[in-house]
ZABAMI-482952 format. One line per field, with one value per residue (C-alpha): x, y, z; residue in one letter; residue number from 1. Coordinates in steps of 0.5 Angstrom, whole numbers, plus 500, padded with zeros to 3 digits. Layout:
N
x	c(X|...)
y	c(Y|...)
z	c(Z|...)
code	c(a|...)
pos	c(NUM|...)
//
This chain:
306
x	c(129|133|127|126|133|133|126|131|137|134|127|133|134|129|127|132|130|124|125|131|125|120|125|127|120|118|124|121|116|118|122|116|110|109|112|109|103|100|101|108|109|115|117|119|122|120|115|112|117|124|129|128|120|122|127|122|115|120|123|116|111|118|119|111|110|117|114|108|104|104|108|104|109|108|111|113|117|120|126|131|129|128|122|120|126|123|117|121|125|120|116|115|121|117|120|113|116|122|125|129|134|140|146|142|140|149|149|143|148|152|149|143|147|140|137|131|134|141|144|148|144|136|135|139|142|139|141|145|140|144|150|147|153|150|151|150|144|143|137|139|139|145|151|155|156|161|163|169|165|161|166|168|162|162|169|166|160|160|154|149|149|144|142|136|137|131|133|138|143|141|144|144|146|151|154|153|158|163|164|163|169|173|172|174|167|160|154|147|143|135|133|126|121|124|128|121|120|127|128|121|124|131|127|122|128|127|133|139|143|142|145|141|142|140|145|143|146|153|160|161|164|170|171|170|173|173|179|177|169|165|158|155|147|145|139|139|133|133|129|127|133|132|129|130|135|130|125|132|134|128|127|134|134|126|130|135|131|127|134|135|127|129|124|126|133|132|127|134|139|135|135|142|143|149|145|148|144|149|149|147|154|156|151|153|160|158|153|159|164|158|156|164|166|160|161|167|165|159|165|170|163|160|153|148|141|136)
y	c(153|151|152|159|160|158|163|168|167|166|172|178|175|174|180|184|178|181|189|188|184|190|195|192|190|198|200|195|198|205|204|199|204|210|216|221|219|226|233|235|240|245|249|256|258|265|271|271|275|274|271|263|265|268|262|256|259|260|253|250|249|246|241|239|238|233|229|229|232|239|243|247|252|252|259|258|264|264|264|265|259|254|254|252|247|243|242|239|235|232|230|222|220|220|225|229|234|237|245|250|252|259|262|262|254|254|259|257|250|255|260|256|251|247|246|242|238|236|240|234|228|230|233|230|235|235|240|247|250|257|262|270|274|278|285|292|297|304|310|315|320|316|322|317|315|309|303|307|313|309|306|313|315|309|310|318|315|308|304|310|307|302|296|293|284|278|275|273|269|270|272|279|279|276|279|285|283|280|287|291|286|287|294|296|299|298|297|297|291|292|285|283|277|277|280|283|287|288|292|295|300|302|304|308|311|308|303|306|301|293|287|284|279|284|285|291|294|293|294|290|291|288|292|299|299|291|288|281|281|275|273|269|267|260|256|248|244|239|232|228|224|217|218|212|212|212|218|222|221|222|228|230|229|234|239|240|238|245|248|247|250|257|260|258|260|267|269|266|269|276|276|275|268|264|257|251|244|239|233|231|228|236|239|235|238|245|245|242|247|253|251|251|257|261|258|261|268|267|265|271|276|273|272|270|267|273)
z	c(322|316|312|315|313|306|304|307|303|297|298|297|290|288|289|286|279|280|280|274|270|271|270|263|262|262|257|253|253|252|246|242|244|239|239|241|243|245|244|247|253|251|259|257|265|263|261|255|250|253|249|250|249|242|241|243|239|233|234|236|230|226|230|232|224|224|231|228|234|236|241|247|249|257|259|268|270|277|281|275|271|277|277|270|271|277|273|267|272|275|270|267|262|256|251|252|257|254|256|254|258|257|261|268|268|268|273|278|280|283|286|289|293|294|288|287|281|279|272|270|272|272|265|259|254|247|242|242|239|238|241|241|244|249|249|251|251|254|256|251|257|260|258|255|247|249|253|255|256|261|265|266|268|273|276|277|281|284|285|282|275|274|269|268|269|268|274|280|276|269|263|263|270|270|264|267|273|269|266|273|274|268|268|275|276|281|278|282|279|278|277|273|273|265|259|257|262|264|256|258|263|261|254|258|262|269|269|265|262|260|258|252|247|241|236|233|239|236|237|241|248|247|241|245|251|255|251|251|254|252|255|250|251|250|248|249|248|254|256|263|264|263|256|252|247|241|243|245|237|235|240|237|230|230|232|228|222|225|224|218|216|212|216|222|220|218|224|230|225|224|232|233|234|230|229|232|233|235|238|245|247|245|248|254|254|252|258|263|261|262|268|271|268|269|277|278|276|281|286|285|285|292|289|292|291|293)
code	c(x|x|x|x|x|x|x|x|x|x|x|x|x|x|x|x|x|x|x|x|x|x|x|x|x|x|x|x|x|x|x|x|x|x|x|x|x|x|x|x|x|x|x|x|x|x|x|x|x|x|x|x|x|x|x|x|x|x|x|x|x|x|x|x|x|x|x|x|x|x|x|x|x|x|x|x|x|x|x|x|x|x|x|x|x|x|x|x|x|x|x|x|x|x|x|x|x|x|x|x|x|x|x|x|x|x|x|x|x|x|x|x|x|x|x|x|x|x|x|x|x|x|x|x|x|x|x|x|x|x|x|x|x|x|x|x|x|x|x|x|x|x|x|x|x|x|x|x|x|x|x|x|x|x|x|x|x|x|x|x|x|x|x|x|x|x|x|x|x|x|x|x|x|x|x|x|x|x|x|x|x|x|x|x|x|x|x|x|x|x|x|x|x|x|x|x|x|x|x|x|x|x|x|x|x|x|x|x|x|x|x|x|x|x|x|x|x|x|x|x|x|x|x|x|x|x|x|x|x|x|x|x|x|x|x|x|x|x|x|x|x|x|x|x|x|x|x|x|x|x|x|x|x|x|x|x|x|x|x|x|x|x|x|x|x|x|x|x|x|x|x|x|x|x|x|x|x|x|x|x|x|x|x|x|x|x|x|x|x|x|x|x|x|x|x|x|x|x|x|x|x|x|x|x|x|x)
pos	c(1|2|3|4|5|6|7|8|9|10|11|12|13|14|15|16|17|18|19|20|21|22|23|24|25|26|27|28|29|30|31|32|33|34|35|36|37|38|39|40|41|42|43|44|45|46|47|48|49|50|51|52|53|54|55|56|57|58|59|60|61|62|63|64|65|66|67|68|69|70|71|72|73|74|75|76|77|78|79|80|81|82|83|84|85|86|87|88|89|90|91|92|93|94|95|96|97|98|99|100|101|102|103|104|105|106|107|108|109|110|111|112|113|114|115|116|117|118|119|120|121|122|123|124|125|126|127|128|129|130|131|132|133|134|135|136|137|138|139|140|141|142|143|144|145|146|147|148|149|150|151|152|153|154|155|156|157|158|159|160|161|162|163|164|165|166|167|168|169|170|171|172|173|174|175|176|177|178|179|180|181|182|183|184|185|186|187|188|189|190|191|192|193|194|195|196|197|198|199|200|201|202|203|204|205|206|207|208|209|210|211|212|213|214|215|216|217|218|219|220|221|222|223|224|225|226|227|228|229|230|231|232|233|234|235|236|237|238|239|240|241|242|243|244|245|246|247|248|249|250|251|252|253|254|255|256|257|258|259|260|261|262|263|264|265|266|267|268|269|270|271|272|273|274|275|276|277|278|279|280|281|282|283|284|285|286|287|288|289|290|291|292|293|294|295|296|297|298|299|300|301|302|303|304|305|306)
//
């Protein structure tokens, strides 16, 4: 009886002594084990030709040159970036899965109360690559020439205008409301599969207006009619949780080292984008500050996950 005692008492120990080895063991390993070791997937949570798209093909020759292995871009649209997500959620922590995420990925943690994967715990924040403010776009047939041209136009009919989005709780949608909220006015929202085919229909005239991160279509709503407007897209560059600390260093300093290629530079600014590439830790508090902010507009606008 005794002995059977003292196997027990002893077994939980030993047990946990065990694991704790293992644990450190496969750490040791990672950050000892080449880096990277094969061509590394980059998750684009959206259609071929979007924003994040352009972004991520921009960005992803430059930075497989600086790995030393090249950069499959892998496009997964879905359920407003969620799906792509997921997919980079669950893979190994090896630094050979990373993902591009914006505005919505802030915006899903609190329009879908049950979301496959935790914002703040599952990925880790890598760099902020660039801000690009977003800003608004019309169907010449539209019979209004300003911003406060067609805040009158909505006024006069409720609900009739429509504007195009790339999904349920993206950028361009929730721009969208919070100027519909800012300026006293309700909009019929279209939502599309990306900002490609979004872009599409409102230039052939099927949807009238847009939220676009395009620069060219300044000024800027604040300057002509919604004092104090400002939705910005974003575009952080993220990694399985649990990377070991060198890979995570390595995977960072590639990617502002591609920031800093002039010809990558020019291509983002020539977008619209203001170039950024800080640190995780400064990523980490942006994408908290985003997450809190745009949750309290999805809140005051009742926003529901289609």
């Amino acid at each position: 009886m005794q002995k059977t005692m003292l196997c027990k008492r002893y077994a939980l120990p030993l047990a946990l002594a065990m694991i704790t080895a293992a644990a450190l063991h496969t750490n040791a390993l990672a950050q000892t084990r080449p880096y990277p070791e094969r061509p590394i997937r980059l998750i684009v949570p959206y259609p071929a030709g979007g924003g994040v798209d352009i972004v991520a093909r921009a960005v992803s020759g430059s930075l497989g040159e600086r790995l030393g292995q090249s950069i499959v871009v892998d496009n997964r649209p879905g359920a407003g970036s969620v799906i792509g997500v997921d997919l980079a959620a669950r893979a190994q922590a090896d630094g050979h899965t990373l993902v591009f995420v914006n505005l919505a990925y802030a915006v899903n943690a609190t329009l879908i109360p049950k979301l496959p994967y935790d914002p703040l715990r599952d990925l880790y924040a890598v760099s902020l690559l660039g801000t690009q403010p977003h800003v608004l776009v019309a169907h010449p047939s539209v019979p209004a020439k300003s911003v406060r041209e067609l805040i009158a136009l909505a006024q006069a009919k409720p609900g009739q205008i429509a504007y195009a989005s790339s999904g349920v709780g993206t950028g361009p949608h929730l721009a969208a409301e919070l100027f519909a909220m800012m300026a006293g006015v309700k909009l019929n929202h279209i939502p599309y599969k990306g900002a490609a085919p979004a872009i599409t229909d409102v230039m052939g005239g099927q949807v009238q207006i847009n939220f676009s991160t395009i620069v060219t279509a300044m000024p800027t709503i604040a300057e002509s009619g919604v004092p104090k407007y400002e939705a910005l897209g974003w575009y952080i560059l993220m990694v399985r949780a649990g990377t070991a600390a060198p890979i995570l260093a390595r995977i960072h300093a590639g990617i502002v080292g591609a920031l800093k290629d002039a010809a990558v530079r020019e291509r983002l600014i020539k977008d619209g984008a203001e170039v950024v590439g800080n640190n995780p830790d400064e990523a980490a508090r942006f994408l908290k500050a985003e997450i809190a902010r745009w949750g309290a507009v999805v809140k005051s606008a009742g926003l529901k996950a289609e």
